[in-house]
N, C-alpha and C positions, 0 to 999 in steps of 0.2 A: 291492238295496242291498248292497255290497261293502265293509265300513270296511277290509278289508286293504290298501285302494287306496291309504289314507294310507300306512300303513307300507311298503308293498312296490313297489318302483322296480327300474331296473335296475342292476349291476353296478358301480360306482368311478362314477355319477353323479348328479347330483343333479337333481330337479325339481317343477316347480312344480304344487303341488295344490292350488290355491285351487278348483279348479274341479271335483276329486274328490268322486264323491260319498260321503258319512258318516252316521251317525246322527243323529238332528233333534237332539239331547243334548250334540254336539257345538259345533251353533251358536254357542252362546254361552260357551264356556268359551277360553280361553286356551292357549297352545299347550303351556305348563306340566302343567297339567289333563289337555291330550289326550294327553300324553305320557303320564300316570299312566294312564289306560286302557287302555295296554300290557298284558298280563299278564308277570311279571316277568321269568319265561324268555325272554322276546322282546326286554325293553331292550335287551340287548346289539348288539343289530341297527343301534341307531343310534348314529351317532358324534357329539357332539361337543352342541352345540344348535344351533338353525335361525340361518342366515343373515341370513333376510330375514321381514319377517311380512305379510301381504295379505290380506282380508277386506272389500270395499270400498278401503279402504284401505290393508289389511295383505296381504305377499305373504308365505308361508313355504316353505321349502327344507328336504329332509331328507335325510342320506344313510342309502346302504343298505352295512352292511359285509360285504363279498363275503366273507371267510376265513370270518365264522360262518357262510355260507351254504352255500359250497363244502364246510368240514368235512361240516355236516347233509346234505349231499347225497351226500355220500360214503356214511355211513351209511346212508340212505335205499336208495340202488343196493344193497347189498348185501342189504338186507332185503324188496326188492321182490319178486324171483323167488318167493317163500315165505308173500308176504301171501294171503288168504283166495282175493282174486279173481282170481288167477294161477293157482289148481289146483283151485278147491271144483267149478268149472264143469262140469268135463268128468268130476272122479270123482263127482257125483252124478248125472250123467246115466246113467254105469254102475253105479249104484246104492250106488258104492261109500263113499260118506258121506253126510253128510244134507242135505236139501234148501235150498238157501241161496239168498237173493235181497239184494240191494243196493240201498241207498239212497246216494245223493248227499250228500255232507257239504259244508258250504259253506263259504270260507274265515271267513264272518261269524259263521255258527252256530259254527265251531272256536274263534273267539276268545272267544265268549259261553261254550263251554267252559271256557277256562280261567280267566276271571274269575271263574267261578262256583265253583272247585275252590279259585283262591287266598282267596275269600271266605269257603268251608265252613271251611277249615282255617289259617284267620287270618293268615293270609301280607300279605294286600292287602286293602284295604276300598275298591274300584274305585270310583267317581260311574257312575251307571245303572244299578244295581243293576233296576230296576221292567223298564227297558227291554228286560233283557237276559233277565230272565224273561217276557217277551211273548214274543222271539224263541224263546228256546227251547223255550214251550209250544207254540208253529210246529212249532218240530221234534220237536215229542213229537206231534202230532197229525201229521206225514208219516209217523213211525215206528209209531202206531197202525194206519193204513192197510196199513204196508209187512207187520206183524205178520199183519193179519186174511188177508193175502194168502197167507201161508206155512202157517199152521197154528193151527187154534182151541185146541189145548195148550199155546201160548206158544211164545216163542224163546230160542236162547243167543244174544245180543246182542255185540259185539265192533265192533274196528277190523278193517283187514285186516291188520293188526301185530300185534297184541296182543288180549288178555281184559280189561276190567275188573274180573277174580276179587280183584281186593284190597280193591276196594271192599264185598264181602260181608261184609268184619270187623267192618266198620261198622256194619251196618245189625242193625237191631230183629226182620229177618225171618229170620238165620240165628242167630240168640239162639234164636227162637222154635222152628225147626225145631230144633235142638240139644236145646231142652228134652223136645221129643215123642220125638226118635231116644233120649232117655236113659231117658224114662219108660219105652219097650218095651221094654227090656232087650237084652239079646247072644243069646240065645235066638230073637228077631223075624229073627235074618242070617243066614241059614243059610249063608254065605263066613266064617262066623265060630265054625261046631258044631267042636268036639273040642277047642278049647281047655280051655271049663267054665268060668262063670260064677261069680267071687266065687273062686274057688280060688286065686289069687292078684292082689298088689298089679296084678304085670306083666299080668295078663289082665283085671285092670278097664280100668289103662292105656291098653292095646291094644283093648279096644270104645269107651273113652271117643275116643284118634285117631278109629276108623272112624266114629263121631258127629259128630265135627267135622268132618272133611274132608267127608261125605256132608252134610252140613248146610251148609259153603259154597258147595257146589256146586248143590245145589236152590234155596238161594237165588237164582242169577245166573237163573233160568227167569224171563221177562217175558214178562206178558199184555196190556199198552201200553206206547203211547210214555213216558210219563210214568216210568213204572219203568226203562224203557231209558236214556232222560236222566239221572236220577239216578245210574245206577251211573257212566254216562259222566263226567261230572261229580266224581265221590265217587273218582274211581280216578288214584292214582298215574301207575300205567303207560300210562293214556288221557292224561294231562296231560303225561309224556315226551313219545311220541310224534307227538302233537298239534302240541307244541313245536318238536320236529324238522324236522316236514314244513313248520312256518309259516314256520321261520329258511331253508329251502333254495327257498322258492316262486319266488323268482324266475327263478332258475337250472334248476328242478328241477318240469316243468308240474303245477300242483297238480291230483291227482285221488285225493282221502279217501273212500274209501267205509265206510259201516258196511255190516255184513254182519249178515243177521238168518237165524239156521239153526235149522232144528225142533229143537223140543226132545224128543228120546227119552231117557224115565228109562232109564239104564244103572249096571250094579254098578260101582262104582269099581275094584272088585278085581281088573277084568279088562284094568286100562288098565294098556298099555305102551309102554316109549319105545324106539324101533328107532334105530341109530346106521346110516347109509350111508355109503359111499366107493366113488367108481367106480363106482357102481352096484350093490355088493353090499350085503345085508343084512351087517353085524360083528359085529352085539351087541343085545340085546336087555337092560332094566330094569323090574322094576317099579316103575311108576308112583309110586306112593302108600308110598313105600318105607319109612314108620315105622312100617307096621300090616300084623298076618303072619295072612295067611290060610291056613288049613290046607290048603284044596283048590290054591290054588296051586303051594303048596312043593310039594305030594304030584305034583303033574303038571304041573311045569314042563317036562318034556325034550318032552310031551305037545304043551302051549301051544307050544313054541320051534317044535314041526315044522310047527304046523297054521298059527303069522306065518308061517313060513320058504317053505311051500306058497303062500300067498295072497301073497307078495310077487312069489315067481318068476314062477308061473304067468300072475298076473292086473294086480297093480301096476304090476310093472316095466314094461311096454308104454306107460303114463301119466305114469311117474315123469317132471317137468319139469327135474328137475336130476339132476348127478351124484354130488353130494355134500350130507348133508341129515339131517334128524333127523326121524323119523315118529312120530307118536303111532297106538299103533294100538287098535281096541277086541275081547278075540279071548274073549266072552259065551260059555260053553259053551248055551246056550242061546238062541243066535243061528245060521240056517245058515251064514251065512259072517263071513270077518271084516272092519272094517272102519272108513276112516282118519279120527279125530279134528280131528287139523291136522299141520303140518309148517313145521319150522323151519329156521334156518341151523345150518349144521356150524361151527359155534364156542364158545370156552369162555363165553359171552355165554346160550344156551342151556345149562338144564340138565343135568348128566347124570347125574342120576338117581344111581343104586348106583354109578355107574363115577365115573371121575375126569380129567381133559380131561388133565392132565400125565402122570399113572402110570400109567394105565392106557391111553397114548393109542395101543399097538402096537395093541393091541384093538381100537378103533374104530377105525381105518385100515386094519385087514386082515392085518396081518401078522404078528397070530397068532389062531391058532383059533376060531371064532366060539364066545362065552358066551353065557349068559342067568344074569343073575343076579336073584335073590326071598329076600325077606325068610322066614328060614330058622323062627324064634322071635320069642315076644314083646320090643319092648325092654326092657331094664331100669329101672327104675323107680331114676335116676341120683341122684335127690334120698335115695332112704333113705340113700346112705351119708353123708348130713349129720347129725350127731345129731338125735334125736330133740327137742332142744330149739329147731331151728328152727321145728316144728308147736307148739309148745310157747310160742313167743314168739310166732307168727301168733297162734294163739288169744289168747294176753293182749292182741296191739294190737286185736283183735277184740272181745272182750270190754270194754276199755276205749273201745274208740270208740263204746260205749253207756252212758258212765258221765255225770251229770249235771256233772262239774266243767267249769264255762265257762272257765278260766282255763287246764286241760291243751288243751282242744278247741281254743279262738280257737290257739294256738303250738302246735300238731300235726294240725289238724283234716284238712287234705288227706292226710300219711300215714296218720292211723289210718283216714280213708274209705276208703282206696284197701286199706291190710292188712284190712280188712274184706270188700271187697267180693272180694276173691281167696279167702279163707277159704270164705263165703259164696254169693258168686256161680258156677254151676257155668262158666258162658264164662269169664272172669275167670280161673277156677283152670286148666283144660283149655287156655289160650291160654295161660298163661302154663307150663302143662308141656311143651307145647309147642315153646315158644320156648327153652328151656331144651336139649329133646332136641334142634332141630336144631341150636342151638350147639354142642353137642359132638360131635354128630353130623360136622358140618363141619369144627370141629378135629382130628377123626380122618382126615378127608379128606387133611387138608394135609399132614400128618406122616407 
């Protein structure tokens, strides 16, 4: 059963789908209705309203409009070369990443996707809601099987585009690991000895980052389908790109795969982002660029030679493109090094420490190849706010526990919410967060 059959026709024509087959859900609703079943990134697809309507008696007509099709497929081409199952193949059979196998995404399950992402986060309140969760317990029991197949330690779950990592913000399970990474203290990270614990603001800072980031990341590890749906479902970036590939199907032969790769717990600290051109390595970044590991800084020139060796030597013979952005994982406690994912050479991709305008001699080759690492802790940018902004959090804090029903009813959402930042360690930690990378990025542009 395909409902993309409704929507998806060819190029500047129209035709007739009385005969297309749809969800039983469908039957009886109105072409009104089935139109709402869309998910909303997709309306645009159609132009105009039907024609004609038929059902026994009603025939319906719909078009397909080629420019949003054309555009997403534009996009799509350029991001192919780079998805998961264009290069995971052949470097884990050289052992050089981790073991990945592929499941089939359907263009039906893809819709069920995104209805279900507009419905978590209030966008759309679609009709079939029961139905659509049938389906995709479907496809959480083909991704339970795909799982068992790969590895009894779970998977990193993903499109061959993109992570679902946004979706971990969300979830109750990277609250919970956050609380355990805090409870052990800075002392439990040995990528984290010579700072010194509690010696200052900036070095609580800097283990509370490496808390977080290590916390959304063990999050994304899925031990069924069910957990893999869910991030799918829950993620931004899964609902873009979903989007994408649904608007260019016509033109553009749909083939979505989810990719399910073993999960090997790895130090964050040792992940870095390689810039290519031509086939050369240009630049290398730390990864995780707002939390300074001591052992980094100390042997950076170290790490730059032992990527720069394993690129020449061993990569470059595999490399599928010539221009590219590599994530790579270089473990001193790993014997060799080895590739995370890879992406397009555009300012669409991150870059890390570097900068896609200012710094873009660098990544293109024509000057000297860097490695750049976070040197020191950051600064802790909120002390230079007076002291009276902790000073006012506490009082909406303290008063969002006060009995007066009259302040609470006419302020009750901002004092929960100044409350739960004070109070709450995620809460407070996402929101210093959000904070550093703004300015962080304002520094970029300037």
């Amino acid at each position: 059963m395909n409902s993309l059959l409704y929507y998806s026709v060819l190029p500047s024509t129209s035709v007739d789908i009385s005969s297309s087959p749809s969800p039983p859900f469908f039957e009886s609703m109105s072409h009104d209705s089935r139109l709402r079943t869309l998910p909303i990134c997709l309306q645009e697809m159609c132009l105009g309203v039907p024609c004609r309507v038929n059902n026994g008696d009603t025939e319906e007509v719909v078009f397909y409009n080629t420019r949003v099709a054309t555009e997403a497929a534009s996009a799509v081409q350029i991001d192919d070369g780079f998805n998961v199952d264009a290069w995971a193949g052949p470097l884990a059979s050289a052992g050089l990443t981790a073991k990945t196998g592929f499941v089939e995404l359907s263009e039906h399950h893809a819709l069920c996707l995104l209805r279900a992402y507009e419905r978590y986060h209030g966008i759309c309140k679609h009709p079939g809601e029961k139905e659509d969760a049938r389906d995709l317990k479907q496809l959480a029991s083909i991704l339970t099987h795909g799982i068992q197949s790969i590895s009894r330690s779970g998977v990193f779950v993903r499109l061959g585009s993109r992570s679902p990592k946004d979706a971990a913000m969300q979830s109750q399970k990277m609250r919970d690991l956050l609380g355990e990474y805090l409870a052990l203290g800075s002392h439990s990270v040995p990528c984290l000895h010579g700072i010194g614990e509690g010696v200052s603001s900036a070095a609580r800072q800097n283990f509370e980052f490496y808390a977080y980031f290590a916390a959304q990341i063990a999050s994304l590890r899925c031990t069924n389908g069910g957990q893999a749906v869910e991030l799918l479902a829950k993620s931004t970036r899964v609902y873009e790109d979903l989007g994408r590939e649904l608007k260019c199907s016509a033109i553009h032969t749909w083939g979505v795969k989810i990719a399910l790769r073993e999960w090997n717990s790895m130090p964050i600290s040792y992940e870095f982002r390689g810039f290519v051109c031509r086939k050369r390595l240009c630049a290398l970044s730390q990864y995780f660029d707002m939390i300074y590991f001591p052992p980094v800084a100390q042997n950076k020139d170290a790490i730059a030679q032992r990527i720069q060796l394993f690129f020449n030597n061993i990569l470059l013979p595999l490399l599928p493109f010539d221009d590219g952005v590599v994530d790579f994982l270089a473990d001193p406690d790993r014997p060799e090094v080895c590739v995370i994912e890879m992406n397009p050479f555009t300012r669409f991709t991150s870059a890390c420490m570097f900068n896609w305008k200012t710094d873009i001699d660098i990544l293109e080759g024509r000057q000297p190849f860097e490695i750049r690492v976070v040197k020191a802790p950051l600064p802790v940018d909120r002390e230079r706010e007076s002291d009276s902004t902790t000073g006012r959090l506490e009082w909406l804090s303290t008063t969002a526990m006060v009995a007066d029903q009259d302040l609470l009813a006419e302020h009750g959402d901002i004092l929960k919410m100044a409350a739960e930042v004070v109070t709450d360690p995620f809460e407070r930690i996402n929101n210093c967060v959000s904070y550093a990378l703004k300015h962080r990025m304002y520094r970029h542009l300037t």
